[in-house]
N, C-alpha and C positions, 0 to 999 in steps of 0.2 A: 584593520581593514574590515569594509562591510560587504559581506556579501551577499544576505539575506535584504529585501528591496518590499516596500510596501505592497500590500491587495491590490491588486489590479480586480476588474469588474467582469464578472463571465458575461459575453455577449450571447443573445439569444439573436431565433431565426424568430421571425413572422410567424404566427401559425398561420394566420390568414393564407399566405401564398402558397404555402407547402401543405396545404392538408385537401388536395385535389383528387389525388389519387383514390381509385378503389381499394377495399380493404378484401385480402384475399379470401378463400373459402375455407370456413374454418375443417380442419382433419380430422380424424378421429385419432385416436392415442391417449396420450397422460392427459390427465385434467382434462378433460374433455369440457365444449360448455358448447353448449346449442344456442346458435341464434333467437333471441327474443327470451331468453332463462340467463343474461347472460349474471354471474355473482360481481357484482363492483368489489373491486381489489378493497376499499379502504374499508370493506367488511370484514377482513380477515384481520384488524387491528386488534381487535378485543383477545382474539388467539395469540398475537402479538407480547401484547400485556399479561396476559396468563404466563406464559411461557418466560418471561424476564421476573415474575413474580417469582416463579420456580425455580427462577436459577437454570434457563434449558436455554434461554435467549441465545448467546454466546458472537455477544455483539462489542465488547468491551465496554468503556467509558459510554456506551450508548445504552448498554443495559440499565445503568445509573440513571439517566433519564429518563428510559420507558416507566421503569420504577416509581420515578417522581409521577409521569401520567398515570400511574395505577390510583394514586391519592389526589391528582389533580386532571379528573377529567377535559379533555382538551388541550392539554398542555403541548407547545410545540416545538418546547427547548428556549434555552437562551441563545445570547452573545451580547458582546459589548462592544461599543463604539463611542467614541469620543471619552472614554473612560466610565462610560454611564452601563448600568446593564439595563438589557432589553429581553424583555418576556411574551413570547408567542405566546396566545391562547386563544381559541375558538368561543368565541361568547355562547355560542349556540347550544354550549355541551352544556346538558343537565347534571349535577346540580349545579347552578351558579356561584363564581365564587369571587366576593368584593375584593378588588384591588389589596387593601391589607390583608386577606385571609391570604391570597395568594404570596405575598411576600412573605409573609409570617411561616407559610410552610417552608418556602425554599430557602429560606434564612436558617429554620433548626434543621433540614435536612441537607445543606453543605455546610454546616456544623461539624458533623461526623464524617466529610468526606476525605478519603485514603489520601489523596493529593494533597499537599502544603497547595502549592503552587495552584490548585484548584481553588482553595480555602480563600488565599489570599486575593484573587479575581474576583471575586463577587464580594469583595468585604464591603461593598456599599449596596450588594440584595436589597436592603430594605429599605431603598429608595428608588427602586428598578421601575422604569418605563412597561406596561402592560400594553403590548403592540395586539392588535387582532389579528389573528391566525385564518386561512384556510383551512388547515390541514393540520391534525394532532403530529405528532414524532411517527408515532406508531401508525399511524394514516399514510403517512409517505415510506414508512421501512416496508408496509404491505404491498403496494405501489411497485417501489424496484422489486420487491419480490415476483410480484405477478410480470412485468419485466422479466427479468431474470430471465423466466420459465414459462415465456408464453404460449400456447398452444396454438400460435399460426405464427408459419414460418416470417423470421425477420431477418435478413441477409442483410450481410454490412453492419449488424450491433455486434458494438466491441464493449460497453459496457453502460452501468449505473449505479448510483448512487446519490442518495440524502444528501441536500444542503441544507443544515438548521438555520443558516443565515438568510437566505434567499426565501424558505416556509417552501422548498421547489425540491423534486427529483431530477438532477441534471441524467438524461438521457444521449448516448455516444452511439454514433455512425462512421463509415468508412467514408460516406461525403454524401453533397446535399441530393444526390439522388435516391439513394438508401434513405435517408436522414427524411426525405418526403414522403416515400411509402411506409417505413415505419409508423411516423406519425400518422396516416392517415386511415391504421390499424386498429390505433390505442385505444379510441372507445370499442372496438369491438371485441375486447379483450376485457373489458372491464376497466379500461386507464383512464381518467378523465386528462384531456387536453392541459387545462390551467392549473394542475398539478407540476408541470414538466418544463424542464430547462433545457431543451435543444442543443445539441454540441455537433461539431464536425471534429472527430479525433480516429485515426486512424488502431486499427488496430496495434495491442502488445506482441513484443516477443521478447522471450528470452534474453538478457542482456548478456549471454558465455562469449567466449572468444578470448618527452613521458615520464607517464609515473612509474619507472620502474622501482623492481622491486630487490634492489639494490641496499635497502637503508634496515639498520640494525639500529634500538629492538624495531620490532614490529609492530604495527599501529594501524589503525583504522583508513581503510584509503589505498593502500595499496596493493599492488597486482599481486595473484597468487596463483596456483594452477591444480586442479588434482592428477595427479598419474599413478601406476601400478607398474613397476618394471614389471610383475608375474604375469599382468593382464597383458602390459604390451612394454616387449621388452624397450629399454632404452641403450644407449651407444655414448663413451667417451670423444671429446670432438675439441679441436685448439683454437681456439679465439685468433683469428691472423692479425689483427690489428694490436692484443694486447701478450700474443704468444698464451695465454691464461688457459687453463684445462675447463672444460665445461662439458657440462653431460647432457645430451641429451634427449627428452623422452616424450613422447604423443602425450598430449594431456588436455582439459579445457580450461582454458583460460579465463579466470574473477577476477573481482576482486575484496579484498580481507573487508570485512565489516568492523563490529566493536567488537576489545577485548572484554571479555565479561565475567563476573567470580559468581557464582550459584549461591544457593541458602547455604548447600553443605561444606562452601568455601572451596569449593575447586573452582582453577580457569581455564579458559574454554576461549577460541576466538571462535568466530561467528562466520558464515557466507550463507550466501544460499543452494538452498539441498538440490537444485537441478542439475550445477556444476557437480556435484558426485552421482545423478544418477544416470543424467545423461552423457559420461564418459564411458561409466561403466556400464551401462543398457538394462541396469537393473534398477527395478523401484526400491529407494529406500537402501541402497546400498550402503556398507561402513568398513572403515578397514584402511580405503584406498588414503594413498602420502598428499598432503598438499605442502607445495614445492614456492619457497621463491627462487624460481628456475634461473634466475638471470644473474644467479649469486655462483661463487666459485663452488667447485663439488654438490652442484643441483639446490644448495640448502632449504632440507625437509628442515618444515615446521611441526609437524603432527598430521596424526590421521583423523579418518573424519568416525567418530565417537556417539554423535548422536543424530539422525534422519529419521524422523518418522517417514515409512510410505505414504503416499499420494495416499488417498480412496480412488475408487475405481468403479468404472462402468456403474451398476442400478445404486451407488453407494451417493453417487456424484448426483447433481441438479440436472435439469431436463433442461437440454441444450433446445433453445428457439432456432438457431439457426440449422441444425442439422435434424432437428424433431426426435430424438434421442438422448439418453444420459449423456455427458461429456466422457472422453475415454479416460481423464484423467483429473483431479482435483481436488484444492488444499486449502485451508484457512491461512497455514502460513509457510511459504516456500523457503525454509530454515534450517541449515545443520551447522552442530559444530564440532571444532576440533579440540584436542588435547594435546598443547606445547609436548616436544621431546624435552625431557630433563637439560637443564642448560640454553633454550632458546630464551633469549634477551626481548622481554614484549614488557608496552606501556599501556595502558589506557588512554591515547589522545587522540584527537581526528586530525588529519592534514587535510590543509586548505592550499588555493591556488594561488599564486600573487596575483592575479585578475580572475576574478571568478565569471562563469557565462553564463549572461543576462537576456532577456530578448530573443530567445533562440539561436545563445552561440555556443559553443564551445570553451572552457577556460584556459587559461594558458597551462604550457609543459612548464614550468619550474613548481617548486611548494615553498610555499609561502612560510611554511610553520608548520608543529603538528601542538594543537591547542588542549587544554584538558574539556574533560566532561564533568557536568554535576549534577547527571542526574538524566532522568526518561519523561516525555510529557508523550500526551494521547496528541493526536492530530485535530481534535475538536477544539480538544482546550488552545491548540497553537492559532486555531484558526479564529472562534469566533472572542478569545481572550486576549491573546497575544498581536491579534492581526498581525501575525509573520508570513514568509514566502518558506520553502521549507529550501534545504539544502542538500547536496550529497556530493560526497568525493569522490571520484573512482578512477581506475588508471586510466582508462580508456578516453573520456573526456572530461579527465580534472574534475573541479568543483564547478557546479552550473545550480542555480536556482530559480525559483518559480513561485506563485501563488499556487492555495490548492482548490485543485477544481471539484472534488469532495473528497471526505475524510472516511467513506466506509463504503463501499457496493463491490457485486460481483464487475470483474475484467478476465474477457476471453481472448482466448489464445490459442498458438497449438505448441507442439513440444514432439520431440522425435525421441528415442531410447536405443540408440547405437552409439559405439565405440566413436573417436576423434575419427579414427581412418578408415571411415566406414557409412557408406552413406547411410540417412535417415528414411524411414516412415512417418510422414507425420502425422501427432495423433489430437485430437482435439485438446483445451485443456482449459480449467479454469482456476482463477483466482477468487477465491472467495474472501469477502472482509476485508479488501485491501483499499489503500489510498491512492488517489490518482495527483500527480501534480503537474502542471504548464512548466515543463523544463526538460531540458535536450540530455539526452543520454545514449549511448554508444555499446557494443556489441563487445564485451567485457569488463563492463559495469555493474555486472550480478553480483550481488553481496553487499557492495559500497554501500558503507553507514550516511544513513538523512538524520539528519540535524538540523536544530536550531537555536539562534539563538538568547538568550535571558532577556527580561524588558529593555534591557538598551542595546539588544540584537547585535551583542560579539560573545567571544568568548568570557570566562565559559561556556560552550554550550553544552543545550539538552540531545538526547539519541531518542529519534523518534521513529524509526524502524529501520530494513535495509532495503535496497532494492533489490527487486527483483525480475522487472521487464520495462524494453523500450517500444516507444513506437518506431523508433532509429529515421534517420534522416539521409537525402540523397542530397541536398544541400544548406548552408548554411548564407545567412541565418534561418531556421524553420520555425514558422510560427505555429504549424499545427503538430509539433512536438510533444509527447507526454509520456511522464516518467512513473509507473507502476511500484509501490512499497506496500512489505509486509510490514505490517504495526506491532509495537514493541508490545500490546497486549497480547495481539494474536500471536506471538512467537514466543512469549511465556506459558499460553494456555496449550499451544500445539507440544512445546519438547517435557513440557509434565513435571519439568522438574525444580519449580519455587522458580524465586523469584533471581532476575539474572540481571546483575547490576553493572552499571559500563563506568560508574567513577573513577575519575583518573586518581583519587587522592582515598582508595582505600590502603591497606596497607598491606 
């Protein structure tokens, strides 16, 4: 079964008709910039480049490339299509550099790159197409940053981020009203216009809240919950239908990501750390049981073992929409667990027997649960692979998508109270996360994204989990989109080496 489905093409909006509006008055506060002094963003690239030079970047698979722009002024990244690669570069950048010097470098320098699978994509480098560039890599990461963290208010941005295929900063609104006064802003902020890929996407949340999770061992895909009987007790209760004893207890609702063995050999499943903090209302909480509740006697899998806390208020980026820090925010929204002696787990992902394409839904049966072999970046799947990306989750099965880019910040809010208990919500952000065009559902958080190998089945690769939906009030939704932490970012955040999902270690 395929369920991974060709690129589809991001649609832009006019700038023409949408850039009517006035641009507001710029505030005073952070980054402050006066009318008529204002710094152009793609100024700030050079600090860009320093900073991936150092090793401070902390951009993944994209630090590798700014890297390469340090030695190849202008350089815009690759991708491949038709089998061939294709080399952005800005002619303009001093010192010039002939078509073979260009290749010659990028050939000994994915020589040494850590990826097979990386290696193996450019094995014809030194025959790659030299396309002209606007805009260096590091010209566009300065771009969404200045994005990011604009200093005049922009209501209705829910997010951005780099596309090295497009040479564009795709830019995200809550619709084309937002979506027109933003843009109408962006020089006055330092954005240039034909830098930017206009999007209407509605804001992320949280995906907490069939797949049930019913099926022994345990595997990638399926629903799980965290609860605390100390925190809130739980109650014995009989199943009328099957007489069966079941227990049970307030909790929130995921589901399980990959199973994963560390450098130092221990396993660990995987979800995302909001389901344990926001049960418990504590940042960064550990301890609490994650349950497949729908099994006879509650069946605990383990507790949750590893959650770095969010950062917090001045620690976090400078919210455009609110003109202050974010209350809350993370590179990768990530915890995991540690099986109880005796729980039965594989390493495989389940799939749906009709996966949801187009803005639907997948079907409730599972198809299979498939091995892994192995993590790619979301770059390499995109401009290498030309794949659509995947994910499983109880909530709405397996559903995939193209990706609408591979790294920018995605805003949000998030609340920190108990299941039975109302919320405050508090700002929040995703930082370094992937966006993709595919439907997901309000107990989807955790659910392993995948893809699949050059002939797009199984085996597949773990390319992050989820972590937030735009969620949908009908189906099919076209302006659906599904928020993932990247398997970099969630190596670099839990600290602890390198954390492998292969179904065939031993």
């Amino acid at each position: 079964m395929k369920i991974l489905h060709p690129k589809t093409a991001l649609w832009f909006f006019s700038l023409g008709l949408i850039s009517a509006c006035a641009p507001d008055n710029v505030p005073s506060g952070p980054n402050l910039m006066v009318p008529g002094a204002i710094r152009l963003a793609v100024l700030d690239a050079p600090g860009l480049i320093s900073a991936a030079r150092g090793g401070r970047l902390g951009r993944g698979e994209e630090d590798f490339l700014v890297r390469l722009e340090d030695r190849l002024p202008g350089f815009g990244g690759l991708y491949i299509a038709d089998g061939e690669v294709r080399v952005y570069m800005k002619s303009s950048t001093p010192p010039a550099h002939s078509p073979s010097a260009i290749r010659g470098l990028l050939v000994a320098a994915y020589a040494t790159h850590p990826n097979l699978r990386n290696r193996e994509a450019v094995a014809n480098l030194a025959r790659a197409t030299i396309l002209p560039a606007r805009y260096s890599l590091a010209e566009l990461i300065a771009i969404e940053n200045r994005i990011a963290s604009s200093p005049v208010s922009l209501p209705g941005w829910t997010g951005a981020g780099a596309s090295i295929s497009s040479n564009r900063v795709v830019i995200m609104f809550e619709d084309s009203v937002t979506l027109a006064h933003g843009l109408a802003v962006m020089e006055s902020i330092g954005v240039p216009l034909d830098a930017l890929a206009p999007m209407v996407i509605r804001q992320a949340q949280p995906a907490y809240m069939t797949w049930l999770e019913t099926y022994r061992p345990t595997r990638a895909g399926l629903e799980v919950a965290v609860g605390n009987d100390t925190r809130i007790p739980g109650y014995w209760w009989y199943d009328g239908k099957t007489g069966a004893p079941r227990y049970f207890t307030w909790a929130k609702t995921c589901s399980l990501g990959f199973n994963v063995r560390s450098t130092s050999g221990a396993d660990y499943f995987m979800t995302a750390a909001h389901c344990a903090n926001t049960y418990a209302g504590i940042n960064g909480e550990l301890g609490d049981t994650v349950f497949q509740v729908s099994r006879i006697n509650g069946g605990p899998i383990g507790p949750i073992v590893f959650n770095p806390p969010y950062d917090q208020g001045a620690a976090c980026p400078f919210d455009p929409g609110s003109l202050k820090s974010y209350d809350y925010c993370t590179t990768a929204d990530v915890a995991l667990g540690a099986y109880f002696p005796g729980i039965w787990f594989e390493r495989k992902v389940a799939t749906a027997g009709t996966g949801g394409i187009n803005g639907r839904v997948g079907s409730l049966d599972i198809h299979g649960f498939w091995p892994i072999n192995g993590f790619l970046s979301p770059e390499y799947v995109d401009t290498g692979l030309h794949h659509d990306l995947a994910k499983s989750g109880y909530a709405s099965s397996t559903t995939s998508g193209p990706i609408i880019f591979t790294m920018g910040p995605v805003r949000s809010s998030i609340c920190f109270n108990r299941a039975d208990q109302p919320c405050a919500q508090s700002t929040f952000l995703w930082r370094n996360a992937t966006q993709i065009r595919a439907v997901c559902s309000g107990g989807d958080s955790g659910a392993p994204v995948f893809t699949g190998n050059p002939n797009n089945g199984a085996p597949y690769a773990a390319v992050g989990i989820l972590v937030g939906c735009t969620g949908f009030t009908s189906l099919p939704c076209a302006d659906c989109a599904t928020t993932l932490a990247r398997w970099d970012m969630i190596e670099a955040r839990l600290g602890i080496g390198q954390l492998r999902p292969e179904t065939n270690l031993p």
